[in-house]
N, C-alpha and C positions, 0 to 999 in steps of 0.2 A: 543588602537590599532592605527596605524601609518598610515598616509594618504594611504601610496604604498601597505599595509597590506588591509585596507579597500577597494581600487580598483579593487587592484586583487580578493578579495572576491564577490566582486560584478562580473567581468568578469566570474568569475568561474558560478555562481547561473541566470548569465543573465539579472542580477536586470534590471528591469522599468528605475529606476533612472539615467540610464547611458546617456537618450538620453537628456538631459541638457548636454550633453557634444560634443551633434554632430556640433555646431556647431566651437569648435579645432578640431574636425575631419575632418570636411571641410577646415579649415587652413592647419592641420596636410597634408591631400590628396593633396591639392593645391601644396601645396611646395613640397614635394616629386615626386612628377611627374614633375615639375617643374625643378628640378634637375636632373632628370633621362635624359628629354629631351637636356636641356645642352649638357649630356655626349653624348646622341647618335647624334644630332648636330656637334660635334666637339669644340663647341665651348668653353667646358670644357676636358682637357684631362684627360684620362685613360693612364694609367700605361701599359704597355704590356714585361713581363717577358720574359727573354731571354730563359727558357724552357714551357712547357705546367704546367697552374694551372688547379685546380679542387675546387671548391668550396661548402664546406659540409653545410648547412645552415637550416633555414625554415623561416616560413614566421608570427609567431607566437612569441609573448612575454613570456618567460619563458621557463621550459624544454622541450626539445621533443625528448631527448635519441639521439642525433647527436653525441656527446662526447665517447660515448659507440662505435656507430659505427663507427666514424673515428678511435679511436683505434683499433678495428679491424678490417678495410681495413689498414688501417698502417702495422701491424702484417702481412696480407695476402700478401701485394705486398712484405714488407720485402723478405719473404718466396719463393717469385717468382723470389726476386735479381734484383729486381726492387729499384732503389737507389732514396729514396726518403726522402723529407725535409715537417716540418710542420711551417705553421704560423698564428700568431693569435692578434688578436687587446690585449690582457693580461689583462681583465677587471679585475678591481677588485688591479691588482700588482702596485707599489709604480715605477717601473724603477731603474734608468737611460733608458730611450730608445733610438734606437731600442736595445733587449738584448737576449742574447745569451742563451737558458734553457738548464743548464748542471745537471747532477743527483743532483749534488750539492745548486743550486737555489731554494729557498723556495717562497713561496706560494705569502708571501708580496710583495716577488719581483717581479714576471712573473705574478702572477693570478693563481687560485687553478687550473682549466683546464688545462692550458700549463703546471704544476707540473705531476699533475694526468698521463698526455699522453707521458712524458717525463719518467715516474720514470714505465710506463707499458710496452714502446716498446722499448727508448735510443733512439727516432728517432731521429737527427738533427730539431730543433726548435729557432723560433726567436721571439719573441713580441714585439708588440708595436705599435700604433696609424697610424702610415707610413708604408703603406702594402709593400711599394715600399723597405722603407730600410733594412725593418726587410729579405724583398728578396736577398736586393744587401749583409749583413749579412751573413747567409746563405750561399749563393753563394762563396765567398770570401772565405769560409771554407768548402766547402764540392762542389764536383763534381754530379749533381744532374739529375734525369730524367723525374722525378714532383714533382711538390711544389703541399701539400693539405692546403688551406684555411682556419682556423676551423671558421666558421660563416662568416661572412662577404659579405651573399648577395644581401645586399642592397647597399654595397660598392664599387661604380660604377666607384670609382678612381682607381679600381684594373681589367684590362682585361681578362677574364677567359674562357677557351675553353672546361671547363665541370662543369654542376653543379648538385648536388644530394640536396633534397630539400625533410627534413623528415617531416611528415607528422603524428603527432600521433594522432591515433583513439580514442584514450580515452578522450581526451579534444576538438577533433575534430577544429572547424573555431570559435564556438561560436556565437557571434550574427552576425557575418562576417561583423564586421564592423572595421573599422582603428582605430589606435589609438586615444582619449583616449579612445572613444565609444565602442570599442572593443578592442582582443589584438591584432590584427595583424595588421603588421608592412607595410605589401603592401595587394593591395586588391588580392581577391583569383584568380581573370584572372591570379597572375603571377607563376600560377601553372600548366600554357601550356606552360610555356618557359624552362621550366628543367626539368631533370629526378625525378620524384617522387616518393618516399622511405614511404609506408606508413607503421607504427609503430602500431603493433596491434597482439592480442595473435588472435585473428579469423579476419585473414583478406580479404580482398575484391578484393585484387589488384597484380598481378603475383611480382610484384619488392615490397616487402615486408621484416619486419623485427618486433624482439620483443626481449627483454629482458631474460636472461637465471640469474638464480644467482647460487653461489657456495655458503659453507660451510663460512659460516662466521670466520673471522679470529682475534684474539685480537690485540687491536694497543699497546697497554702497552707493552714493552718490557721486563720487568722485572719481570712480572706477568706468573702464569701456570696455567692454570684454564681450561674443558671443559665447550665445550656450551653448555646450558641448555634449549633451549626453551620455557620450562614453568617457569620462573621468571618473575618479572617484570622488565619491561624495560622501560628507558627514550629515548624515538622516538626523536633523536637530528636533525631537516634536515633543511642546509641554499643551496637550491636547488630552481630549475624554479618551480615546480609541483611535492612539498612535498606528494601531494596523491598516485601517481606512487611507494614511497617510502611503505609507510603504506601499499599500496596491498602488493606489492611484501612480507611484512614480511607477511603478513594474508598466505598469497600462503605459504608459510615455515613453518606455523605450528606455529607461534609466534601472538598469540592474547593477552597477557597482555601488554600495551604500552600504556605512557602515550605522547602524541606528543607535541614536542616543536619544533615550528617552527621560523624560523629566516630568513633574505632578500635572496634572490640568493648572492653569493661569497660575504657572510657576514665574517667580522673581526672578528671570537672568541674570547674572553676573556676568563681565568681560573674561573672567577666567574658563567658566563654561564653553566659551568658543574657542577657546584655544588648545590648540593638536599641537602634532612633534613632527605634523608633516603641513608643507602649505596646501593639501586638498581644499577644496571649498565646500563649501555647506550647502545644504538645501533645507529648505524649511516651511512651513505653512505661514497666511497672510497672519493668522491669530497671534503667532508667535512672531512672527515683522515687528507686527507693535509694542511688543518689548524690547525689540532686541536694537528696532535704530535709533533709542535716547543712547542705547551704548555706542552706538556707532558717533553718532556726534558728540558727547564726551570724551571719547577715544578718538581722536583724527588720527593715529600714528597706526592703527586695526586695517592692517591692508588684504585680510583673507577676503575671497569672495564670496558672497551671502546671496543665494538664488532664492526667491520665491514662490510659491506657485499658486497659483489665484484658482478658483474655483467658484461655479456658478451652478447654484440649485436649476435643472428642468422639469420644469413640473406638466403633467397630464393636462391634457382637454379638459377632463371633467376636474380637475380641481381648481382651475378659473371661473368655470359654469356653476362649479357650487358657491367658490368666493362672491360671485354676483350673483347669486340668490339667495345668499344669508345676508350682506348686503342691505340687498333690496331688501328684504325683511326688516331692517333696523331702520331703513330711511336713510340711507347714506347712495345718493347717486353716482355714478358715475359716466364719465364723457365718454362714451360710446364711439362715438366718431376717433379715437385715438388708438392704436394698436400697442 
């Protein structure tokens, strides 16, 4: 097991052992607020976009279904005629940066997310390290009416005039401690400074949202096969919070899986997918777009590769607060469109 593998298992269980660690958490906190002050000082600058950003984020190490939801506010405002652009730090992609995500651009290059959200809505997308150029990017190419941020809100070199900040129930704060002692990334006060999206099949909070999934789809292109449910399966997920994965198949009626779990916007290999038996795999959309350069590399990979799509639902009231923060910036939308 790998150091990153053993922490996060301890974060997850709460383990004792973490508080040998509070004292980088106290270095960790020290400098971070440190920095923050800088920026609200002045005497660090911030970036400020020549249209209105939004920044999708949370406050938590690992997955919290942000990715899901920005794709689907991407989608919604599309629908509204709402001319919008995404950008994203592209963890995980190799460059050149800042770069441009055309349907064309693979995973290596941009990072599996900015893939994943490029190849769901065809939004206008830019990555890279420089929130600033991947904007001026962007911009240079497309006539725009918001830029959404995908993560980035700890990144205080980017000035942003709305921020959504998901919050999922099922992994909750944890020991509410900062990193390394805990996973989160600011302490939980900075969850009175932005709109909070909490993430949960029963939840607590009117601006709320969860997970829906569809009908699993095969990634193999040359294969015909229905899905079966009751086979066994090899549970593939290089995701924040592989567990979110694993319910979600229990929820589908898929209880036979064997789970192999791998880093967040881990590098597949074709040896990765290979077993001692021809089971088939199941997998999330995140991890798709790594894993079918292998598959078309590989034409002789005749295992079957299930996928399973998933669609943020989000609450009444967090459409009604999107059009009235919104409205506030001077960004219309076509009302007459559902």
């Amino acid at each position: 097991m790998s150091a990153a593998q053993m922490i996060q298992d301890a974060w997850n269980s709460q383990a004792k052992w973490l508080i040998v660690l509070r004292p980088l958490s106290w270095l960790y906190r020290g400098g971070f607020l440190l920095n923050k002050g800088l920026y609200k000082a002045g005497l660090k600058q911030s970036y400020k976009a020549p249209v209105p950003v939004m920044v999708i984020g949370n406050i938590t190490v690992g997955g919290s279904g942000k990715t899901p939801l920005l794709i689907h506010l991407v989608k919604y405002l599309q629908a509204k005629q709402v001319r919008i652009g995404v950008i994203s730090r592209g963890y995980g992609g190799k460059g050149p940066f800042p770069a441009y995500v055309g349907l064309d651009v693979e995973a290596e290059t941009a990072g599996d997310e900015p893939v994943l959200i490029v190849q769901s809505t065809g939004v206008p997308m830019a990555v890279g390290p420089n929130r600033q150029k991947s904007i001026e990017l962007l911009l240079s190419k497309h006539v725009l009416d918001l830029i959404i941020c995908d993560d980035g809100l700890q990144h205080w070199a980017l000035e942003r005039q709305l921020e959504w900040i998901v919050l999922d129930n099922n992994r909750g704060l944890g020991n509410e401690k900062v990193l390394p002692e805990g996973y989160l990334r600011e302490p939980k006060a900075r969850l009175k400074s932005g709109t909070v999206i909490e993430h949960a099949a029963h939840p607590h909070m009117p601006l709320n949202m969860h997970l829906a999934e569809a009908a699993p789809y095969l990634l193999n292109e040359d294969l015909v096969k229905v899905f079966d449910p009751d086979v066994d399966f090899y549970a593939v997920a290089g995701i924040g919070f592989p567990q979110r994965f694993y319910n979600t198949l229990e929820k589908m009626g898929i209880h036979q899986f064997q789970c192999h779990e791998f880093p967040d916007h881990y590098e597949y290999e074709i040896t990765d997918l290979q077993f001692e038996d021809a089971n088939p795999i199941i997998t999330t959309e995140k991890d798709a777009v790594k894993i079918l350069p292998l598959l078309k590399q590989n034409p002789d990979f005749q295992r079957e590769i299930w996928v399973v799509p998933v669609d943020a639902v989000l609450s009444e009231a967090c459409y009604e607060t999107l059009h009235q923060q919104l409205k506030q910036l001077g960004i219309p939308l076509d009302e007459g469109i559902n």
